[in-house]
Structures are given as C-alpha cells and as structure tokens.
C-alpha positions in Angstrom: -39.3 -13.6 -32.3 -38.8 -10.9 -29.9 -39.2 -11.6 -26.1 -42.8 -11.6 -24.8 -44.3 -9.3 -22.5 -46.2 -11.7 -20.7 -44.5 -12.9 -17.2 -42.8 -16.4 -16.5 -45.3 -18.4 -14.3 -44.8 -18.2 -11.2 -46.5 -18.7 -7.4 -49.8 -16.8 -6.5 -49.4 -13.9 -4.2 -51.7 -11.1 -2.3 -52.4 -7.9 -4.1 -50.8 -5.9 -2.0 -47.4 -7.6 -0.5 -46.9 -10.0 -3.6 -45.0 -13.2 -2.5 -43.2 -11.6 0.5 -45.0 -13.2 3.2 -44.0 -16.8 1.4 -40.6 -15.6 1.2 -40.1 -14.0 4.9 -41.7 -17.1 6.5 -39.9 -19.9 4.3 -37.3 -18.4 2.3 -35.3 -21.4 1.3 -38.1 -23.8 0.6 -40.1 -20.5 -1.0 -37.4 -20.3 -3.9 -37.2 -24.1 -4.0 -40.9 -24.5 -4.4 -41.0 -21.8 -7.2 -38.3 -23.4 -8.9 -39.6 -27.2 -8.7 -43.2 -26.1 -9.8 -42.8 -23.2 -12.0 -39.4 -24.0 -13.7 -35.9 -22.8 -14.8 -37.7 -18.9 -15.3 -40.1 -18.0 -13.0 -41.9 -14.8 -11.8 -43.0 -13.6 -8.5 -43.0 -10.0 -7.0 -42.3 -8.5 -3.6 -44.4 -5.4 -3.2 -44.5 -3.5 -6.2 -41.1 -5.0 -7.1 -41.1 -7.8 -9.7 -38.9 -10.6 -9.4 -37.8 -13.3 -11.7 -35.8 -16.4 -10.4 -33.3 -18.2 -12.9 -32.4 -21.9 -12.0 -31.1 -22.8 -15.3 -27.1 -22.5 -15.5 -27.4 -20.8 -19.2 -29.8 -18.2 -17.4 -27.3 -18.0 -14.8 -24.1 -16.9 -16.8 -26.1 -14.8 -19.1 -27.1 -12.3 -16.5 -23.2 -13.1 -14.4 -21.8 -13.3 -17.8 -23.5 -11.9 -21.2 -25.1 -9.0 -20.1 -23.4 -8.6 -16.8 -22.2 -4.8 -17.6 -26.4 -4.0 -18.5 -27.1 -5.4 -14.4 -26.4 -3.6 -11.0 -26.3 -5.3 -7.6 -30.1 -5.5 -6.1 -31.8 -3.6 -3.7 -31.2 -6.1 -1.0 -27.5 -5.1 -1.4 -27.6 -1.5 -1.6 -29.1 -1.7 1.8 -26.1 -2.2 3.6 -24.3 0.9 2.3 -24.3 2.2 5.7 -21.4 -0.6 6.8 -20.2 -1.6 3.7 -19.2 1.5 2.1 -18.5 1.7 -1.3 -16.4 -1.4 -1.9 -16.5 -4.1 -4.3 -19.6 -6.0 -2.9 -21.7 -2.2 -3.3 -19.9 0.0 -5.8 -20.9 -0.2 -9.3 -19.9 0.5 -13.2 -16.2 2.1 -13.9 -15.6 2.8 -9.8 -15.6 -0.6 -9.0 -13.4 -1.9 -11.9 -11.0 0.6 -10.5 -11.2 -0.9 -7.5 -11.1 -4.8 -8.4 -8.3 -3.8 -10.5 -6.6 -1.9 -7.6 -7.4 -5.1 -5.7 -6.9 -8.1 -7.2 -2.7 -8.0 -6.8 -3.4 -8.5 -3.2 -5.2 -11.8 -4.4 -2.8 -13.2 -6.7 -1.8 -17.2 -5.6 1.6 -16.6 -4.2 0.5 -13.8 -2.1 -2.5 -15.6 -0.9 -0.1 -18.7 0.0 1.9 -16.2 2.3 -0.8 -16.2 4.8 -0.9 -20.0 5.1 1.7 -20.0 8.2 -0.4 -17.2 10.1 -3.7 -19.8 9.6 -1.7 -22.3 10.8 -0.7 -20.5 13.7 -3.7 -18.9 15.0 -5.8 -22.8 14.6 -3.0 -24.2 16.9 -3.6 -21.3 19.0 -7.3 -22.0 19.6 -7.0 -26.0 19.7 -4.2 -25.3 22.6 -7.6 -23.9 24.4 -9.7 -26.6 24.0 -10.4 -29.7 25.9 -11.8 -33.2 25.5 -15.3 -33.6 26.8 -16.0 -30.2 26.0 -19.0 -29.0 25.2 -18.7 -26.1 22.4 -20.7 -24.4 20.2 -19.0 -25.3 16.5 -19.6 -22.1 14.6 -18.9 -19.9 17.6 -15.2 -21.5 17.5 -14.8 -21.5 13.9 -16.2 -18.0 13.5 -13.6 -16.8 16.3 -10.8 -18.4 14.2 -11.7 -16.9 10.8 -12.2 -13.6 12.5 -8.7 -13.2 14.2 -7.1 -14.4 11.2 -9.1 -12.1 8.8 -7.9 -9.0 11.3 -4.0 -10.5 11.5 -4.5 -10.8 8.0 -6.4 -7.9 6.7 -5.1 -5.3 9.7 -1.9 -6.8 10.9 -3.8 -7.1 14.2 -2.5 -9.8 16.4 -4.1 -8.1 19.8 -6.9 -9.5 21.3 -8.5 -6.5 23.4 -8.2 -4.7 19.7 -9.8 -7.6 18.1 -12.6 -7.4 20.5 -13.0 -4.1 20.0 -13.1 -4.3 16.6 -15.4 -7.2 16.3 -18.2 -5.6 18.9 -18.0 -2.1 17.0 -19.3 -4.3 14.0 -21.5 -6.8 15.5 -23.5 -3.5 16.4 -23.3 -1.9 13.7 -24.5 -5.1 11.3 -26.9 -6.4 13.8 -29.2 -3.0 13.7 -28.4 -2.7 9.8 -29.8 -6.5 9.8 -33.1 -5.6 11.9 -33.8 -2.6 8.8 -33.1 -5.2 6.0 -35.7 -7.5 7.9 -37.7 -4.9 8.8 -40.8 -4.8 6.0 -41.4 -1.0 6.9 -38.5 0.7 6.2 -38.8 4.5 6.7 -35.8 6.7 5.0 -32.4 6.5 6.5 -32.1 9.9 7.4 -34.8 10.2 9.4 -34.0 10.7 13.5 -35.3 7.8 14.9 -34.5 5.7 17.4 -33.0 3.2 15.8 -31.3 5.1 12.9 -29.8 7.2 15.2 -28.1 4.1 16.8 -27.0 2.9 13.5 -25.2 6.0 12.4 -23.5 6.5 15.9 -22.4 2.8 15.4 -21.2 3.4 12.3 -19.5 6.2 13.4 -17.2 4.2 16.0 -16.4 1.6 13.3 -15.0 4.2 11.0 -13.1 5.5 14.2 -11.6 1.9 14.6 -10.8 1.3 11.3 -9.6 4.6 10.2 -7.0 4.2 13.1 -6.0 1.1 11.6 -5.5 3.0 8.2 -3.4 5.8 9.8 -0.9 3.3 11.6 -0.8 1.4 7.9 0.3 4.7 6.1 2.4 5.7 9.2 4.4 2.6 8.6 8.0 3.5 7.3 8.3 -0.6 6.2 4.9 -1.6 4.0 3.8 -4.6 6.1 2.5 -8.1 4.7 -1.1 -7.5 5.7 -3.7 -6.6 3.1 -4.6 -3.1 4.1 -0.6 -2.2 3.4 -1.1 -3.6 0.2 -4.3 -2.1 -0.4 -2.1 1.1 0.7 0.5 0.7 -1.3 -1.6 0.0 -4.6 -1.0 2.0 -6.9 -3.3 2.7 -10.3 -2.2 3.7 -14.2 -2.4 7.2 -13.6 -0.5 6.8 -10.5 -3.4 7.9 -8.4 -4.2 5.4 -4.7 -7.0 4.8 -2.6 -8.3 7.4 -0.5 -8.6 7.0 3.3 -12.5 6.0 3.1 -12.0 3.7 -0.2 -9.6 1.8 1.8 -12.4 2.0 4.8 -14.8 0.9 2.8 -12.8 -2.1 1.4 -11.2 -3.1 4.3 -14.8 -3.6 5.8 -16.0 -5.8 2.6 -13.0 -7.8 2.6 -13.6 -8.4 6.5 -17.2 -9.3 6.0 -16.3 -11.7 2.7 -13.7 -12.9 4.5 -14.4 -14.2 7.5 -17.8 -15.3 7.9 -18.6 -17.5 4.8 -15.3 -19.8 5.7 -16.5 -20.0 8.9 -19.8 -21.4 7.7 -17.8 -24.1 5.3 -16.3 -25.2 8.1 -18.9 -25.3 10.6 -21.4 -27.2 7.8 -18.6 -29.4 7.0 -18.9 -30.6 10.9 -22.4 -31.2 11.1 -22.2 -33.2 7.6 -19.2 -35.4 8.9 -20.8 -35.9 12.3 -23.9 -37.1 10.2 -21.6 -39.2 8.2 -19.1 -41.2 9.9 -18.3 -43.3 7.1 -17.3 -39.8 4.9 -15.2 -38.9 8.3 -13.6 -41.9 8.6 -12.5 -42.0 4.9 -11.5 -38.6 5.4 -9.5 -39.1 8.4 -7.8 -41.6 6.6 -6.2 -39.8 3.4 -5.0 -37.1 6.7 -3.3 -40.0 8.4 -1.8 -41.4 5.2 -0.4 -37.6 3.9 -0.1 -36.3 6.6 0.5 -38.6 9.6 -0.4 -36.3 12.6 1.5 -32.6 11.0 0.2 -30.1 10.6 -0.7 -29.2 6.7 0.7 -26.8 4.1 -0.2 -25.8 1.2 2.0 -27.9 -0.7 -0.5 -30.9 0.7 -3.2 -30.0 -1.2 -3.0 -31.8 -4.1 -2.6 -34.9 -2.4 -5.6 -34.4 -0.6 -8.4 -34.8 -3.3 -10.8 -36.3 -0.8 -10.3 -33.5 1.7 -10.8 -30.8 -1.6 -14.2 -33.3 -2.3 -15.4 -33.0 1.2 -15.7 -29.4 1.5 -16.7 -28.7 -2.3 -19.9 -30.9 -1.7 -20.3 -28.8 2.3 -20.4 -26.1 -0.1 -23.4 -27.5 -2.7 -25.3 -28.9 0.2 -24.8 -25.9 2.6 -23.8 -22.7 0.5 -22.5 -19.9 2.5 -23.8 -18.0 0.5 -27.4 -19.3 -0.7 -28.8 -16.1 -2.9 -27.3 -13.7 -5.4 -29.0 -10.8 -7.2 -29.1 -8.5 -9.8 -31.3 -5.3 -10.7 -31.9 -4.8 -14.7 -30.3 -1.2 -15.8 -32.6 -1.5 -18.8 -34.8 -3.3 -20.6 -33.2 -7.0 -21.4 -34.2 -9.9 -22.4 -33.6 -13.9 -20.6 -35.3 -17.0 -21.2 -37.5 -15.5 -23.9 -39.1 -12.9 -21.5 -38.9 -9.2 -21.4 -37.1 -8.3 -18.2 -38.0 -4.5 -17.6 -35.3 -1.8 -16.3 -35.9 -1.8 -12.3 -36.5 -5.9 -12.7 -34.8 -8.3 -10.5 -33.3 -11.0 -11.3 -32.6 -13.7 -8.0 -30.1 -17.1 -8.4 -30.1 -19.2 -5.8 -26.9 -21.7 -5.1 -29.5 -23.3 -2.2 -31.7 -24.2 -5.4 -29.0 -24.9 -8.5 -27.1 -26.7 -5.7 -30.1 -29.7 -5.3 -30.7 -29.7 -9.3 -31.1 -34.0 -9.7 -29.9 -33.2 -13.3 -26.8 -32.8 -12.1 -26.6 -33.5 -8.6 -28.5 -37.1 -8.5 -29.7 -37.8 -5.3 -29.1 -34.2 -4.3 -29.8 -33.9 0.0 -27.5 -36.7 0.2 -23.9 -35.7 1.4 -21.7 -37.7 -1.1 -18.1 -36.2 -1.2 -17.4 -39.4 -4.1 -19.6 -37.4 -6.2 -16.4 -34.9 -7.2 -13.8 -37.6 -7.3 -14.4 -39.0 -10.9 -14.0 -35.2 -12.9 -17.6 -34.1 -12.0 -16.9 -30.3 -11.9 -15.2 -30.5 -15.4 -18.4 -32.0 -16.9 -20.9 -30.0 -15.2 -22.5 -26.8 -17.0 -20.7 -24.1 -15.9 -23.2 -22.2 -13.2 -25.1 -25.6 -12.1 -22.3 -25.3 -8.9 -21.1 -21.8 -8.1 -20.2 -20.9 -4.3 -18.6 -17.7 -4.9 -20.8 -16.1 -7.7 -19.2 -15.5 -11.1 -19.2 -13.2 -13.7 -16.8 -10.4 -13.3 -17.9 -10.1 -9.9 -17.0 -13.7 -8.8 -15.7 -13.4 -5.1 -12.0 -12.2 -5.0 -11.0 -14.2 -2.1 -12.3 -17.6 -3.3 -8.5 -18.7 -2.9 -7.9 -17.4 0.6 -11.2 -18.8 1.6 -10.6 -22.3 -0.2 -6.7 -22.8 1.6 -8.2 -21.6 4.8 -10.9 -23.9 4.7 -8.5 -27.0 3.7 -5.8 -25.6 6.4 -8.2 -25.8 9.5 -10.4 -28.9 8.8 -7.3 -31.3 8.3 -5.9 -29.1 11.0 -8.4 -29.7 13.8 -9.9 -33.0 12.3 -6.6 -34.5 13.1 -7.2 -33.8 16.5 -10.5 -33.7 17.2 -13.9 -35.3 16.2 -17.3 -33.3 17.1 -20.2 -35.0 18.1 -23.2 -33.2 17.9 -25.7 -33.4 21.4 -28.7 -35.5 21.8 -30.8 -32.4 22.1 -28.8 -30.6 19.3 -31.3 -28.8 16.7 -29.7 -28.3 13.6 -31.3 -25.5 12.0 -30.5 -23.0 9.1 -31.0 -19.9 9.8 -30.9 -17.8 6.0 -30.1 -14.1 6.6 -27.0 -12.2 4.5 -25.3 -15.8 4.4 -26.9 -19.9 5.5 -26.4 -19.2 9.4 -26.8 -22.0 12.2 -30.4 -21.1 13.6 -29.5 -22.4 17.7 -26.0 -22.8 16.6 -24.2 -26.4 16.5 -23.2 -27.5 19.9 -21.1 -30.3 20.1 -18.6 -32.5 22.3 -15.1 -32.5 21.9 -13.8 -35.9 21.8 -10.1 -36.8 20.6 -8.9 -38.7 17.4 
C-alpha cells in the first residue's frame, strides 16, 4: 500500500503560527505532550513549515540510518552558519564526508586517550582554587574546565588572557546568533541592521582569533599534539588538505561540540547525586575501592561500571542534547505517511529518553538500571546521546573519558550541596541549559 497523504495526528494549532506558540512557551513538555497523546508519528507545523516528530526507535534509525543520504540538517541548524561555518555539524552531501573522513583520524581511541593527562591536569588545576564552604555556581565551574581543556586541546592554548579572549569573542558572537534563532521575525541576514551588523563584526573578530591560531599551527616546524595540527596535517586520497577557513570552520564545531555538552553531563550528574545521596554514596564507594583517593586514568574505566552507569542514566534523564532534526530532500516515506521534500522530521532524546517501554519508571534517577546488560537489550535508538546515523557525534569518546575523568576526579574531593533557595530549572535552547544555574556549597569528602 503506498504511504497515505493524509498527516499523522497531531496537536491543534492557530491558522497562522501553527504550534509555535506551544513550542516557544513549553518546548520540552510541548514535544512530550505530542508524543504521549498523538503517538510514535505525529504531525504539527510551525508556520507554514510542517513538522513530523518520530518517537519510535525504528522511525528513528530509518531517517539516522535508511534513508539518511535522502535528509539534510533542518532549518534550525542552518541558522547558525554565521559561527559555525561549514563544518561537520552544517555542511552537507560529498563536502562533509570529505571532511568526517579528513577528521575522524584525530578521533581514533589511542589518540583520544592522549589527552587524558591534559584533563587530568587542568581539573587539578581548578580544584587547587576552590574552597570548602564555598558557594559556586556548578555549571559555571564545569563549563570553565571543559572550555580550557577544549582550547589546550583543540588550540594547544594553555594561556589564560588568550583563553579569555577567545571565549568572549564567541560568547558574542553566539549570544546575538541565539537572539535571531529565538527571534520569531527574522528579516534576511544581509540586511544592515542593528543587530546584524553586530553579528557580522563579531564574527569578524572570531575569525581574526582563530585564524591566528591556524597561522601559528602551520608555522610550526614540529606538528604539535593538539587537534588543529592534526586537522593541519590531514591529508586526503588525492593528497589535497584543508584550507585555512575549513579548518576555521571546524575548529569552531569541534569547540562548540566539545565543550559545552560535557559540561552539561557533568553539571546534571551533580544536581542528580545531590538529589540522590544513596546513588552518591554507592558511587563514592566503587572510587574509594579502585581508586583510593588517586587520581583516575583511563585504564580505571573498566573497573568503574557504576561510575560508566551514573553518567549514562545523567545522560537519559538530562540529555545535552535534547532535539535532533532533519529536513526531507525529497519526497519519502516513514511510518506509513508521505513525508513531502521541504518536511521536517524532529527526534527528541528528552522524549525517547522517558519511553516506560523501556525506561520503567522513567523521571526516576536509577543508575542500577544499566548494570544488568540493559543497553545490549534495548532497541537501538530508544537511548541515543550523541545522534547516530553517519552523523553520530565524532567526539563521543573524548566527551565520554572527559566526563568519567572529572566526576571521579572532583567527587573524590568534593560533594555539592545544592542551596535552600536553589531553583533547578532547564533552560532548552541549542543544548538542556541550567535556567538560574546550579549554585551549590562546597563541602569536603
């Protein structure tokens, strides 16, 4: 039977703006809703753009999987161009499989593994500056971290008045690319107003900043053990590199990706242990027994399966990342319904992620759940924190030993209590932020 032209139900909405209000003013519990009460395919529109949300994991890897070469990134995406560049989050079709393929050698295991002493380094750095008693806001710390490693890593750069520099360039440029995103009248790019202007002068400094970084990486007569010198030294079939602005433009992504959604694992993973004492108390256990008050390696990890179980289920509850997408290329089909060329297609970790058929009980924070083989018996996109398909994240290694690296680390150390007048929020823009942040007290082990 071919696929009908009818729509999936899906949640009532004005004539003229569709379900966007809903979604603006409730964005997590909008896609939850729609799921819950309109199924595993439902339909709802923004605009004059129609939208189709898949919740069932076969749904999931046929648009990541089957037919991922007939899908493009959505329009949300393509927005941030202006920072982002051209690199693997934003480029499309035969450039970016240059590009992943360029890529991915700086990814391999052994390479990622080289960076564990620089993560261990730069967390000792930044527990040497804290205090007991302290009061601290949790994801400002661990944001701080997985930003100066990211830049030792990614850049080489170990300065701080650089790493300012760098990191203020881009909170400007991001924040006013942000407030467009948000913005529901969006006038053309080009256009000289006030706030576009700002942008592109922004963006301007960034590339300054980083395109120095790029000329002191090729200036290099010894190939350093940061990314970008990797990236650098790559070197395609043909024998052709990256130019200057594909390694801008990747450097940026790889910044972005990799700073920001670890620091979110690990701030999440705080809140949820300071919820939980008996999780933190079983967790502070298996540190003392492997680890007995060291710092941890790599070569820890697999004796640390309750550690591993801990952050994988911070991940299901609180996923950095909380909403993919992808915009039909032509006419397809999913679920038994035509999905038109221009159609999006959204899957949401926030929603797959509290699925009771496989996640029983799912607001409840129960690292056991992963102990007994769970993720070998679950369908393969009910749980996916990085995406999949071809385009699964690169750096879900790096991101996965950083995590693991800096929570045994610091939870060794320290405990967080969260304040009496603490509001823990999300906040859900790019990635699941803290809405007032997640101040705490420092209090020793």
């Amino acid at each position: 039977m071919p696929p009908s032209n009818a729509l999936p139900p899906g949640p009532k909405g004005t004539l003229i703006g569709g379900n966007l209000r809903q979604f603006m003013t409730r964005r997590l519990g909008f896609f939850l809703d729609v799921a819950r009460t309109h199924g595993d395919l439902a339909s709802f529109r923004f605009g004059p753009r129609r939208m189709f949300l898949a919740s069932h994991p076969d749904l999931i890897e046929q648009v990541l999987v089957t037919d991922a070469k007939h899908y493009i990134k959505h329009f949300g995406a393509r927005m941030y161009k202006p920072v982002l560049g051209n690199g693997l989050v934003t480029s499309e079709g035969d450039f970016w499989l240059r590009q992943r393929r360029l890529a991915q050698p700086a990814f391999l295991k052994s390479r990622v593994l080289s960076y564990a002493p620089v993560m261990g380094e730069l967390t000792r750095r930044m527990l040497a500056g804290w205090r007991p008693g302290e009061l601290v806001d949790v994801h400002f710390e661990f944001s701080g971290l997985t930003s100066a490693i990211a830049l030792k890593t990614l850049f080489g750069l170990d300065d701080q008045e650089d790493r300012e520099t760098f990191v203020n360039t881009l909170r400007q440029a991001f924040d006013l690319m942000s407030a467009r995103f948000r913005s529901l009248i969006r006038l053309p790019s080009w256009l000289p107003t006030p706030r576009n202007l700002r942008l592109k002068r922004a963006v301007a400094s960034l590339n300054r900043v980083v395109d120095g970084f790029i000329a002191a990486g090729r200036a290099r007569k010894e190939p350093g053990d940061d990314l970008l010198s990797r990236l650098v030294a790559a070197q395609d079939e043909d024998g052709t590199r990256m130019t200057d602005r594909q390694l801008r433009d990747e450097a940026m992504t790889l910044y972005l990706a990799g700073h920001e959604t670890t620091a979110l694992t690990l701030s999440w993973s705080w809140v949820l242990l300071a919820r939980h004492p008996r999780v933190e108390e079983k967790l502070v256990a298996e540190w003392r027994r492997v680890l007995g008050g060291r710092a941890p390696t790599p070569d820890d990890f697999p004796h640390l399966p309750y550690t591993e179980a801990v952050i994988t289920e911070a991940m299901r509850v609180y996923p950095p990342v909380y909403l993919i997408g992808r915009e039909a290329t032509t006419d397809l089909e999913l679920g038994g319904y035509r999905v038109k060329k221009g159609y999006t297609i959204f899957m949401s970790q926030w929603v797959s992620h509290r699925d009771p058929r496989y996640f029983p009980d799912p607001e409840e924070f129960r690292p056991e759940r992963w102990t007994d083989g769970l993720a070998k018996r679950l369908p393969k996109y009910a749980y996916y924190p990085f995406g999949g398909g071809p385009r699964v994240c690169i750096g879900n290694t790096f991101a996965l030993m950083e995590a693991t690296l800096i929570l045994a680390a610091v939870g060794q150390r320290y405990r967080f209590t969260l304040t009496d007048d603490a509001v823990i929020d999300v906040n859900p823009q790019i990635t699941l932020l803290p809405l007032y942040g997640i101040p705490a007290v420092l209090q020793l082990r």
